[in-house]
ChimeraX commands (.cxc) that place a marker at each C-alpha (Angstrom):
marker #1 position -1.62,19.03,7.56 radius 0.5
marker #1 position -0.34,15.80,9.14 radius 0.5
marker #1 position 2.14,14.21,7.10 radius 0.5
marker #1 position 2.49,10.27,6.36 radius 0.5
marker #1 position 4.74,8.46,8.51 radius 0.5
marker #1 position 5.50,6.29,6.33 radius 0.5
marker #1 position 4.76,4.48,2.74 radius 0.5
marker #1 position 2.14,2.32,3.55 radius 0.5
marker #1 position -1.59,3.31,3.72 radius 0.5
marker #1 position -4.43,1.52,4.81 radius 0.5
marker #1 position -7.27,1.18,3.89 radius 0.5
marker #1 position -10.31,0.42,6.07 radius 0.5
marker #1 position -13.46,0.60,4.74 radius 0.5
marker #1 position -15.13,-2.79,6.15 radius 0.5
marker #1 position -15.34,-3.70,10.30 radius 0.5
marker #1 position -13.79,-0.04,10.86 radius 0.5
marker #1 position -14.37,-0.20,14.52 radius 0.5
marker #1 position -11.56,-2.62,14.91 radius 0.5
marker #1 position -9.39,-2.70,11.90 radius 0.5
marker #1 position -8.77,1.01,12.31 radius 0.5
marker #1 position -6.83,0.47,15.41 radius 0.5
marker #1 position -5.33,-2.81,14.27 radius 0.5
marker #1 position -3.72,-0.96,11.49 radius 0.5
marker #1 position -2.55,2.04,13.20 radius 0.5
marker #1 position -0.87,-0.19,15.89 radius 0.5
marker #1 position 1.02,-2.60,12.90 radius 0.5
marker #1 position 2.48,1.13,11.89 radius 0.5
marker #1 position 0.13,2.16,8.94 radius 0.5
marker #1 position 1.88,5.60,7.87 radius 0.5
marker #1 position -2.06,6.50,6.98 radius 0.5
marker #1 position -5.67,5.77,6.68 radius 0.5
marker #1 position -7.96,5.52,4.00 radius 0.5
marker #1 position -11.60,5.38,5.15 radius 0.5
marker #1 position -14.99,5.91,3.22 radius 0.5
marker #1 position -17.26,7.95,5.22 radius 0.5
marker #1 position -17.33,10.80,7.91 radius 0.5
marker #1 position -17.90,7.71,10.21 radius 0.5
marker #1 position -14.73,6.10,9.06 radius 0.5
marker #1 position -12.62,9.45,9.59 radius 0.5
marker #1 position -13.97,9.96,13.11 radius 0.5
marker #1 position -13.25,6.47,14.14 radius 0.5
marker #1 position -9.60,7.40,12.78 radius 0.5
marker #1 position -9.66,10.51,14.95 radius 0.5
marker #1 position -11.51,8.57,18.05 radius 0.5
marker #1 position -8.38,5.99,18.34 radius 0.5
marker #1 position -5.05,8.31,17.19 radius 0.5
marker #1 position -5.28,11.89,16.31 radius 0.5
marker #1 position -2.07,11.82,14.48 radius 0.5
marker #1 position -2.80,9.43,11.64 radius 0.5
marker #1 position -3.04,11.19,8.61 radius 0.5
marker #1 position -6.41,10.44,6.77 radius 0.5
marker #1 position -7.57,10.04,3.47 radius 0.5
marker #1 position -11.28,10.22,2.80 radius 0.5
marker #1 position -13.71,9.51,0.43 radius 0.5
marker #1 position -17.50,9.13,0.31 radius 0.5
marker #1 position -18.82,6.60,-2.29 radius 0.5
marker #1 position -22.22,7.24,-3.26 radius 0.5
marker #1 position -24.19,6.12,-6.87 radius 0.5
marker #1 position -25.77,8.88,-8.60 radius 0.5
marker #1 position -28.35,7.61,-11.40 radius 0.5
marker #1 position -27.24,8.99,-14.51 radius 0.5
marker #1 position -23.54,9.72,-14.14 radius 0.5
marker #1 position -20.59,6.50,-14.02 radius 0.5
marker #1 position -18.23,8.42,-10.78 radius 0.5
marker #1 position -19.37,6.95,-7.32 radius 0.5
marker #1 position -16.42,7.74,-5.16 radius 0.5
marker #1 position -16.81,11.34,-3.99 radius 0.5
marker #1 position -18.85,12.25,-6.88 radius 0.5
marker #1 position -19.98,15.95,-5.70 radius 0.5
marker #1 position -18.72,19.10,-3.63 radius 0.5
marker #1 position -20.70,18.21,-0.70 radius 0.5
marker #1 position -19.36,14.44,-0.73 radius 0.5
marker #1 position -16.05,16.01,0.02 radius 0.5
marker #1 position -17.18,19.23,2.19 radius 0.5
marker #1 position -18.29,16.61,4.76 radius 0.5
marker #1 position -14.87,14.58,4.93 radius 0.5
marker #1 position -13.29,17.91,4.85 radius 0.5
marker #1 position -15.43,19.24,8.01 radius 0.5
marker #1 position -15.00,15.83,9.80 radius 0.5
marker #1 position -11.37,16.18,9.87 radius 0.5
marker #1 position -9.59,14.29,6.43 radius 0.5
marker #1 position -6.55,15.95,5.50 radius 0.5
marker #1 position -6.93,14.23,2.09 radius 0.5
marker #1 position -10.15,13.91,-0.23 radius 0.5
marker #1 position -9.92,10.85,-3.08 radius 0.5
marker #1 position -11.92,11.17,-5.69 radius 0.5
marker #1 position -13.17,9.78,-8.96 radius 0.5
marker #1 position -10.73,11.81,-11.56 radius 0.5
marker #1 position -12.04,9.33,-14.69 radius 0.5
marker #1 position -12.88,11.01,-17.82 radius 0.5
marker #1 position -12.59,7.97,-19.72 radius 0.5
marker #1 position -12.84,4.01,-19.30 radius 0.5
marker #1 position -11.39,2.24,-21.90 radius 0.5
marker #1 position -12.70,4.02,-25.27 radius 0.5
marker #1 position -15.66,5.31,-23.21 radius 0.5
marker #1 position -16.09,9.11,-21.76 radius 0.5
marker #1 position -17.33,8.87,-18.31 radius 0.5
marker #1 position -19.78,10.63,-17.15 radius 0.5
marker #1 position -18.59,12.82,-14.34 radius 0.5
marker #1 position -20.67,14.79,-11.96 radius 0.5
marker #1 position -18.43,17.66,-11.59 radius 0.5
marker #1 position -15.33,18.46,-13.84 radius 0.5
marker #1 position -11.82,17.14,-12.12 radius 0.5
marker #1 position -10.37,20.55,-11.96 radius 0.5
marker #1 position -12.96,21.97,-10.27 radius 0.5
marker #1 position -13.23,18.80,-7.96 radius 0.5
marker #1 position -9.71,19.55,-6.83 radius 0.5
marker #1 position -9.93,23.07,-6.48 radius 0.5
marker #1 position -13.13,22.74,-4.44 radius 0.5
marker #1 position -10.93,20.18,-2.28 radius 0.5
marker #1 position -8.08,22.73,-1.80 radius 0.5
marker #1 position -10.39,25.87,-1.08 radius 0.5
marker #1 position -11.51,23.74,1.53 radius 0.5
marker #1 position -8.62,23.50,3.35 radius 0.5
marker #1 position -7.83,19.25,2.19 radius 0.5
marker #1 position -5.50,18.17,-0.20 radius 0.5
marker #1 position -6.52,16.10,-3.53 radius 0.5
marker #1 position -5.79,12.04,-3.96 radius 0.5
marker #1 position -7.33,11.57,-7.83 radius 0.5
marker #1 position -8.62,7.84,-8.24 radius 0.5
marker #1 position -7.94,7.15,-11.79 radius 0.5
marker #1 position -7.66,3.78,-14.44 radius 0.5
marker #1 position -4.55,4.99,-16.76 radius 0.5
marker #1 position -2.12,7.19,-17.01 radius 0.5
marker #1 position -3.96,9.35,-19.66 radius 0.5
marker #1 position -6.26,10.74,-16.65 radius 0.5
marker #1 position -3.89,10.49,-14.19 radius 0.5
marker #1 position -1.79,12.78,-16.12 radius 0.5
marker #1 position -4.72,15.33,-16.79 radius 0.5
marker #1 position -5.61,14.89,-12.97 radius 0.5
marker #1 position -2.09,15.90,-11.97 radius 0.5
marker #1 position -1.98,18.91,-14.40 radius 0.5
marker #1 position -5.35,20.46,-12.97 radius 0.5
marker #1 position -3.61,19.95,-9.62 radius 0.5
marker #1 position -3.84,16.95,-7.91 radius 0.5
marker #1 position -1.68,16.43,-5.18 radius 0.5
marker #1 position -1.60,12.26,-5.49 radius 0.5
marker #1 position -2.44,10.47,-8.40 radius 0.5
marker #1 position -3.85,7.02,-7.24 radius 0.5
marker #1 position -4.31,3.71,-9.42 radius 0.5
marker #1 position -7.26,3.04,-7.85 radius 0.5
marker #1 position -9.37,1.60,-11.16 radius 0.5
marker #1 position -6.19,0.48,-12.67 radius 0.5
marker #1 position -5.18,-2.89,-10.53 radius 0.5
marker #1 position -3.59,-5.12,-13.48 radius 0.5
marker #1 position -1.97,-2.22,-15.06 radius 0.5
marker #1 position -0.77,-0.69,-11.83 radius 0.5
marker #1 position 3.02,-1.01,-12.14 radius 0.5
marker #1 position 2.66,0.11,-15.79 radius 0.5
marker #1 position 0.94,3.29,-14.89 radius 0.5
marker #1 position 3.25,3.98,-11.55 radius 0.5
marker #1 position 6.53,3.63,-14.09 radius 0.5
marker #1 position 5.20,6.06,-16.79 radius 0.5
marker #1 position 3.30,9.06,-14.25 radius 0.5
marker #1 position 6.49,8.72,-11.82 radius 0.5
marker #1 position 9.00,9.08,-14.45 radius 0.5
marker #1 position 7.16,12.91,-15.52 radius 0.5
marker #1 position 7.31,13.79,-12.21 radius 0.5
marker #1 position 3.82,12.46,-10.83 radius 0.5
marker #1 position 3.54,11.89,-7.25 radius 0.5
marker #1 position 1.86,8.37,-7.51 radius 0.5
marker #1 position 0.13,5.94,-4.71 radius 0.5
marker #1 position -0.17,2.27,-5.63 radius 0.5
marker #1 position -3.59,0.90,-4.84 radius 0.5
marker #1 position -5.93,-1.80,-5.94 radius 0.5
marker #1 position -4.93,-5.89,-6.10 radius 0.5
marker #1 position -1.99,-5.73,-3.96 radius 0.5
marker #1 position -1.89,-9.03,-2.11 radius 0.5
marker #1 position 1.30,-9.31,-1.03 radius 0.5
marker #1 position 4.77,-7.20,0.44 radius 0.5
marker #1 position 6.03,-8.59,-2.64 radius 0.5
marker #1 position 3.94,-6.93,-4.73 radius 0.5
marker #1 position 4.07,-3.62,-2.61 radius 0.5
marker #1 position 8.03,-3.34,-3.15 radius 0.5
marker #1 position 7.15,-3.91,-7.13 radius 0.5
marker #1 position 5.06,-0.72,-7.17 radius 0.5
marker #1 position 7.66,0.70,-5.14 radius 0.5
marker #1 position 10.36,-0.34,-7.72 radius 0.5
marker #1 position 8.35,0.93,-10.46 radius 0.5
marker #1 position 8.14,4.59,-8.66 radius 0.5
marker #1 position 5.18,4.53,-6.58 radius 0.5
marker #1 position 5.49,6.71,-3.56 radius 0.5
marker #1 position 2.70,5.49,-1.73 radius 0.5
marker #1 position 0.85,2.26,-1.14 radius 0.5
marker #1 position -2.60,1.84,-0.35 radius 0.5
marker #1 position -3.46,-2.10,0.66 radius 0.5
marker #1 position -7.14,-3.12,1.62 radius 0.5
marker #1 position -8.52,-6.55,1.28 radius 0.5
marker #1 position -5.22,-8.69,1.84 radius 0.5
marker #1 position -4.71,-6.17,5.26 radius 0.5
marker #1 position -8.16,-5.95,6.70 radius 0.5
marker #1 position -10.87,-7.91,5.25 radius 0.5
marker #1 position -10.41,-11.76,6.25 radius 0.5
marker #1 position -13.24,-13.17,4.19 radius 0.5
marker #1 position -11.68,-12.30,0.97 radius 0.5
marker #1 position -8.06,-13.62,2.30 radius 0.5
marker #1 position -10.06,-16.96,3.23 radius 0.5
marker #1 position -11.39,-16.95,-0.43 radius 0.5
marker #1 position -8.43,-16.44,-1.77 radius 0.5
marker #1 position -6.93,-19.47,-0.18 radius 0.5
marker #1 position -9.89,-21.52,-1.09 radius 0.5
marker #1 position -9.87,-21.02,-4.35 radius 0.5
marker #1 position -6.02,-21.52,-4.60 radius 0.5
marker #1 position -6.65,-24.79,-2.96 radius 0.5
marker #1 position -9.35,-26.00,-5.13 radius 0.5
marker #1 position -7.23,-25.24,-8.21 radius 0.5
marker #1 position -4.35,-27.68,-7.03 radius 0.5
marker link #1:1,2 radius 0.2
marker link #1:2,3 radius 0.2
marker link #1:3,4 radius 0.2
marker link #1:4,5 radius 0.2
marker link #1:5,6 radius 0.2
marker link #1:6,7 radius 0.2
marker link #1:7,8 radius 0.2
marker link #1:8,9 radius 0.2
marker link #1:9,10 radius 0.2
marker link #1:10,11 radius 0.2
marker link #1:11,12 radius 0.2
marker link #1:12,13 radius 0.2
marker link #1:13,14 radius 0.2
marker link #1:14,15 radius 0.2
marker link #1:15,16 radius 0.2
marker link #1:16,17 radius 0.2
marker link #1:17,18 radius 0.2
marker link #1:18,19 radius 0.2
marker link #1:19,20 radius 0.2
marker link #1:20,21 radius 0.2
marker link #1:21,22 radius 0.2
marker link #1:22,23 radius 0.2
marker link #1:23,24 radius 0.2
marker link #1:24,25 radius 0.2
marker link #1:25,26 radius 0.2
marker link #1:26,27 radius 0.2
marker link #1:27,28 radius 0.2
marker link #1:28,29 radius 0.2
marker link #1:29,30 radius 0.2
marker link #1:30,31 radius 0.2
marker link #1:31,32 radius 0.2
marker link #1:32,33 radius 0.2
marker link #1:33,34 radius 0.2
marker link #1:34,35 radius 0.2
marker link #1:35,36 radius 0.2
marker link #1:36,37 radius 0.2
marker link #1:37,38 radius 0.2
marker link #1:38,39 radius 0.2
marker link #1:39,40 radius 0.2
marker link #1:40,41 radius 0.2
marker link #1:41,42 radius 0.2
marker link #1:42,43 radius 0.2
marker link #1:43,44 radius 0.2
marker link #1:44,45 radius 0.2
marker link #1:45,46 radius 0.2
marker link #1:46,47 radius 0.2
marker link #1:47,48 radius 0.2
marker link #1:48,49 radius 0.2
marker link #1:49,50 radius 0.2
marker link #1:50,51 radius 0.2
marker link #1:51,52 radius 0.2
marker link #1:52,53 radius 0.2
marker link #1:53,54 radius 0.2
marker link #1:54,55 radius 0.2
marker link #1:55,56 radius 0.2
marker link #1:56,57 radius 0.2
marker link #1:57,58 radius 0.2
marker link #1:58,59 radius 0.2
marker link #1:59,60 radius 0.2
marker link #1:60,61 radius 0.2
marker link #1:61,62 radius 0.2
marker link #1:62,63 radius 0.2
marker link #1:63,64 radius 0.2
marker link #1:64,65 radius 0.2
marker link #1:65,66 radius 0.2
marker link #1:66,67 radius 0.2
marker link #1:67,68 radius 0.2
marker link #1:68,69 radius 0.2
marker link #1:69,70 radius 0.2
marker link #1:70,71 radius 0.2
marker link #1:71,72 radius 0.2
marker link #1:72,73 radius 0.2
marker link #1:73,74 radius 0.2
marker link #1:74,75 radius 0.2
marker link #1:75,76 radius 0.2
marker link #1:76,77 radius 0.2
marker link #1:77,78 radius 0.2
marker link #1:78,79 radius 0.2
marker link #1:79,80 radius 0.2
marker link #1:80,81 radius 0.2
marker link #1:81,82 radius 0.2
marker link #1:82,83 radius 0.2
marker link #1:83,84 radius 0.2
marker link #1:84,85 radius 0.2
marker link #1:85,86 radius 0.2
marker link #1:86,87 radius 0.2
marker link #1:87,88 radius 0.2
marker link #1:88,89 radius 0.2
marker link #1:89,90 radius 0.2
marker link #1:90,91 radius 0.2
marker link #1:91,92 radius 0.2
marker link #1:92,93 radius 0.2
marker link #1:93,94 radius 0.2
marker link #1:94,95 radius 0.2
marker link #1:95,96 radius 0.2
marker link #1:96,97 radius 0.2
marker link #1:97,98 radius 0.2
marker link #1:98,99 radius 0.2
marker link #1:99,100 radius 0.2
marker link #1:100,101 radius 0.2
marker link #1:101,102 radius 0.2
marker link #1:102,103 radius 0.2
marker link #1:103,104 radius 0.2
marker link #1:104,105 radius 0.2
marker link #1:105,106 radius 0.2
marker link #1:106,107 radius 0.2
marker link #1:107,108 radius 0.2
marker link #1:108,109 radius 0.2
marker link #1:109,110 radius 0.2
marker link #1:110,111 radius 0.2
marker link #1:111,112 radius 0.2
marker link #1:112,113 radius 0.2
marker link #1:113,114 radius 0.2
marker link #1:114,115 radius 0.2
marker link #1:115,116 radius 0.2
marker link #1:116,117 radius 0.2
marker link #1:117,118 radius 0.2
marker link #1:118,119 radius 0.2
marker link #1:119,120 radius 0.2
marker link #1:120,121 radius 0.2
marker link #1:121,122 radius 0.2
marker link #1:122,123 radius 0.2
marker link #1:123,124 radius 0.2
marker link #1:124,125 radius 0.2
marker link #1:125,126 radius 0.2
marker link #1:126,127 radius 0.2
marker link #1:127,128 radius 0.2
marker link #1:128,129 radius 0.2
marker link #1:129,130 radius 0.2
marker link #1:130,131 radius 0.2
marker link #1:131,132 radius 0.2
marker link #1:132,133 radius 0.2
marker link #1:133,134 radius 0.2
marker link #1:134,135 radius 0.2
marker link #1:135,136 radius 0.2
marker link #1:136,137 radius 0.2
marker link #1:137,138 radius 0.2
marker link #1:138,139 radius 0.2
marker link #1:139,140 radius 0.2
marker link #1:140,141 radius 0.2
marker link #1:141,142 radius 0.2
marker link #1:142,143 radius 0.2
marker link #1:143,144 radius 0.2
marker link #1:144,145 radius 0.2
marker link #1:145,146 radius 0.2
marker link #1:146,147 radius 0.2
marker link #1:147,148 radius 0.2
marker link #1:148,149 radius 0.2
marker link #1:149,150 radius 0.2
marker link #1:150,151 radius 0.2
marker link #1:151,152 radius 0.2
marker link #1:152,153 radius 0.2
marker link #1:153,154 radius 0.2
marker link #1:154,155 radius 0.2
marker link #1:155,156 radius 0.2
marker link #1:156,157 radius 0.2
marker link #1:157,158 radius 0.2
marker link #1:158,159 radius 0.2
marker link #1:159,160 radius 0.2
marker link #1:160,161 radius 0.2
marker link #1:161,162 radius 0.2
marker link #1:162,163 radius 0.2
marker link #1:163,164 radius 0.2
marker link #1:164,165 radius 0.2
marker link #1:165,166 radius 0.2
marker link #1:166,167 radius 0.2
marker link #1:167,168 radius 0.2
marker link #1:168,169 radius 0.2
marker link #1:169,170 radius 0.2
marker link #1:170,171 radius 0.2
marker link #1:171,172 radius 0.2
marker link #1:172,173 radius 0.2
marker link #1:173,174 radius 0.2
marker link #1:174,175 radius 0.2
marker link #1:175,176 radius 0.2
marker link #1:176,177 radius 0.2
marker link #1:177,178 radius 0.2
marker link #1:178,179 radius 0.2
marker link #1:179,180 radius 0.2
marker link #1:180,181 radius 0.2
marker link #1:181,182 radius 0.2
marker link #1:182,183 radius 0.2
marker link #1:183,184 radius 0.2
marker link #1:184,185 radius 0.2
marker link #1:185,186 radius 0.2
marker link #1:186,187 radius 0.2
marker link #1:187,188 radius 0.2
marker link #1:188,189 radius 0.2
marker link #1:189,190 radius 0.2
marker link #1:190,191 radius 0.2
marker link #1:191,192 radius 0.2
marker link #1:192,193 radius 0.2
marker link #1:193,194 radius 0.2
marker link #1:194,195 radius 0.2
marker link #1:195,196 radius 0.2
marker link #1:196,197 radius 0.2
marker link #1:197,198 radius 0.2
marker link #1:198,199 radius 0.2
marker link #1:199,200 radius 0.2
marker link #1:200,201 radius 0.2
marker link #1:201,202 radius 0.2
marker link #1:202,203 radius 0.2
marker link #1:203,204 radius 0.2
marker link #1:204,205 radius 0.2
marker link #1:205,206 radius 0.2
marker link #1:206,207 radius 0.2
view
C-alpha cells in the first residue's frame, strides 16, 4: 500500500488527462479520481501516487451515488486504487438514506479486497458509525459548511479525518488542519478553471 506523501490530496475528476499530471508535478501527496479510467491515467503518468477511487453511479430507488455497490469498488480495486471512497450516509439531516449496501459491509468488502476504506459522510454522527465499523478515513465529503465543525469533534475521539468539499483557498486548508484534519482533499479551486472563473465573476458583480 503506497502511502501519502504528504497532506494534500487532489482531486481530479474533470479534464483528467491533463490535470492528473499537473497535480502530481505541483506535489499532490495523492489522487482522488472517479472511475477505473481516472485511476489508470494516475498509474499511466506516476506509479507512485497513492490513489483514492470512487465510482459515482445513480441507482433509481436508493439516495448513495458514490460507490454505491460491491462491484463499483471491485473494479477500482482491480484497476489499481489503494483506497475506495464511498457513500457511508445513513442519514441526511432528519432523513434515513437509503443505502444500497450496509456501511459495514461496504468496508469490509473494500478490505477483503485488498483496498483500504475512505467513508464520504455529512456529520459526525455517521462519520463516527463509519469509523466504528472500520473505516480507515473518515471524509467530509457532504459536509462542506460544517467541515471544520465535524474535523474538531471526529479528530478529538481519535478519528482519522480528511477535509474535503468547499475548500477554496490555503487559508482555508490550514483551518481544517487547525481543527484536526489529517488530510485535505481540494477539487474545483485546484483543477477545474471554469468554476474558479465563476467564482471571480460573481465576486466582481457583487462589488
Amino acid at each position: 500500500m503506497r502511502n501519502f506523501r504528504n497532506r494534500l490530496i487532489v482531486s481530479c475528476q474533470d479534464y483528467v488527462d491533463s490535470m492528473i499530471p499537473a497535480a502530481i508535478d505541483g506535489g499532490a501527496g495523492g489522487i482522488r479520481v472517479n472511475g477505473v479510467y481516472g485511476v489508470v491515467e494516475v498509474y499511466k503518468y506516476n506509479n507512485s501516487v497513492p490513489i483514492i477511487a470512487c465510482q459515482k453511479r445513480i441507482i433509481e430507488g436508493f439516495d448513495t451515488y458514490i460507490t454505491p455497490e460491491f462491484n463499483d469498488a471491485k473494479v477500482l480495486i482491480e484497476a489499481g486504487a489503494d483506497y475506495v471512497a464511498f457513500d457511508a450516509r445513513e442519514h441526511g439531516g432528519s432523513v434515513q438514506i437509503r443505502r444500497c449496501v450496509p456501511v459495514k459491509a461496504m468496508v469490509d468488502f473494500i478490505h477483503g479486497a485488498g483496498a483500504l476504506a475512505v467513508a464520504d459522510v455529512e456529520g459526525d454522527q455517521d462519520g463516527l458509525a463509519a469509523w466504528k465499523c472500520g473505516a480507515d478515513i473518515i471524509a467530509t465529503t457532504f459536509a462542506v459548511k460544517l467541515s471544520l465543525g465535524v474535523c474538531y469533534s471526529l479528530s478529538r475521539v481519535g478519528v482519522k479525518v480528511m477535509a474535503e468539499g468547499g475548500i477554496r483557498t490555503p487559508e482555508q486548508a490550514v483551518e481544517h488542519i487547525r481543527a484536526g484534519a489529517d488530510l485535505i482533499c481540494v477539487g474545483s479551486a485546484i483543477t477545474r478553471p471554469h468554476d474558479i472563473t465563476k467564482w471571480f465573476v460573481q465576486a466582481l458583480e457583487g462589488a
